[in-house]
VMD Tcl script that draws the C-alpha trace (Angstrom):
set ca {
  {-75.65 -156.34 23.07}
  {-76.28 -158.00 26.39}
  {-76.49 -161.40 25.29}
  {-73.31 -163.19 26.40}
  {-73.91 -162.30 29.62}
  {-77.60 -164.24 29.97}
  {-76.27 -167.71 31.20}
  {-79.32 -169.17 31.97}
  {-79.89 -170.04 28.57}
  {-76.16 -172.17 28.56}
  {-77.12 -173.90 31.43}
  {-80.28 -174.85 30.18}
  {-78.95 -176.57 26.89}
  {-76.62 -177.79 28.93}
  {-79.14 -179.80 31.17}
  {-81.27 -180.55 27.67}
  {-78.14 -182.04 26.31}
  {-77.31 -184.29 29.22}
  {-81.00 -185.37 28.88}
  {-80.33 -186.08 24.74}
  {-77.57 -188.29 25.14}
  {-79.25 -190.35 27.99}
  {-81.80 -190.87 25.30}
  {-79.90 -191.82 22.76}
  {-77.82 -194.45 24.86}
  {-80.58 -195.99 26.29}
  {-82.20 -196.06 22.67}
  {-78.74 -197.71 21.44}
  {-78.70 -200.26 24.33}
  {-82.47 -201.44 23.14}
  {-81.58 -201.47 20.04}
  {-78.24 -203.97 20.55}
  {-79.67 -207.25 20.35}
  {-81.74 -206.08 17.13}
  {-78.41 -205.65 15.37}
  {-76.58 -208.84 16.76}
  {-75.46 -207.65 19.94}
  {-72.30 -205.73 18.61}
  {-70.98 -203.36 20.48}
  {-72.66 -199.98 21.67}
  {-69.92 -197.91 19.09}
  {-70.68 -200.37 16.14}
  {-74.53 -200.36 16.97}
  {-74.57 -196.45 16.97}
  {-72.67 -196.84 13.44}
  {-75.30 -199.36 11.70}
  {-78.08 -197.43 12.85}
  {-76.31 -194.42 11.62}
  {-76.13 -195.86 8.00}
  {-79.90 -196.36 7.40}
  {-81.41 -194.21 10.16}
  {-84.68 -193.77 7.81}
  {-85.71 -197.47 7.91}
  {-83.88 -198.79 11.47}
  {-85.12 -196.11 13.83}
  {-88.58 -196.70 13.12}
  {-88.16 -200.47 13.29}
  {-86.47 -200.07 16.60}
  {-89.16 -197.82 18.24}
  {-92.12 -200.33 16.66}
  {-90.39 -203.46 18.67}
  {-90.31 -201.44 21.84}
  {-93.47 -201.37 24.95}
  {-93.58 -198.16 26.85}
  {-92.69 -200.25 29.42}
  {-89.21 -201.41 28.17}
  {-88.63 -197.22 26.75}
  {-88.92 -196.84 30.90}
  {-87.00 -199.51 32.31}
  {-83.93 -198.29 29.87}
  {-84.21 -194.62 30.41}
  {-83.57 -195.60 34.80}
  {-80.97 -197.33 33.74}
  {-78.86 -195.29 32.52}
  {-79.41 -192.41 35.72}
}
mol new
graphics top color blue
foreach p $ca { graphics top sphere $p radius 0.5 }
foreach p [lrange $ca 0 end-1] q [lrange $ca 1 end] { graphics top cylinder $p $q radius 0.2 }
display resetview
């Protein structure tokens, strides 16, 4: 009966969320000159179409190195 008031829980999504879409832009601005350097909204869009076979080749083309780089970039 209690459980709206448990806001630790919404905070913590919250803060996993944040973390999700700093993924996923960092992911989408490795993945730009892959798909002709469009822009990061049409990018996210052609991915979106045939996530099954461009997400893995995305993620094969990338060094841990380059994953690390892109993920303090976007801080």
């Amino acid at each position: 009966m209690k459980q709206d008031k448990d806001t630790t829980t919404n905070a913590k999504a919250d803060l996993h969320m944040g973390m999700i879409k700093k993924m996923a832009l960092s992911i989408l601005k490795l993945a730009k000159p892959m798909m002709g350097n469009k822009s990061l909204k049409l990018t996210g869009k052609m991915i979106g179409m045939d996530v099954e076979r461009v997400l893995p080749a995305i993620f094969a083309s990338l060094s841990k190195e380059k994953i690390q780089e892109a993920l303090k970039q976007t801080k």
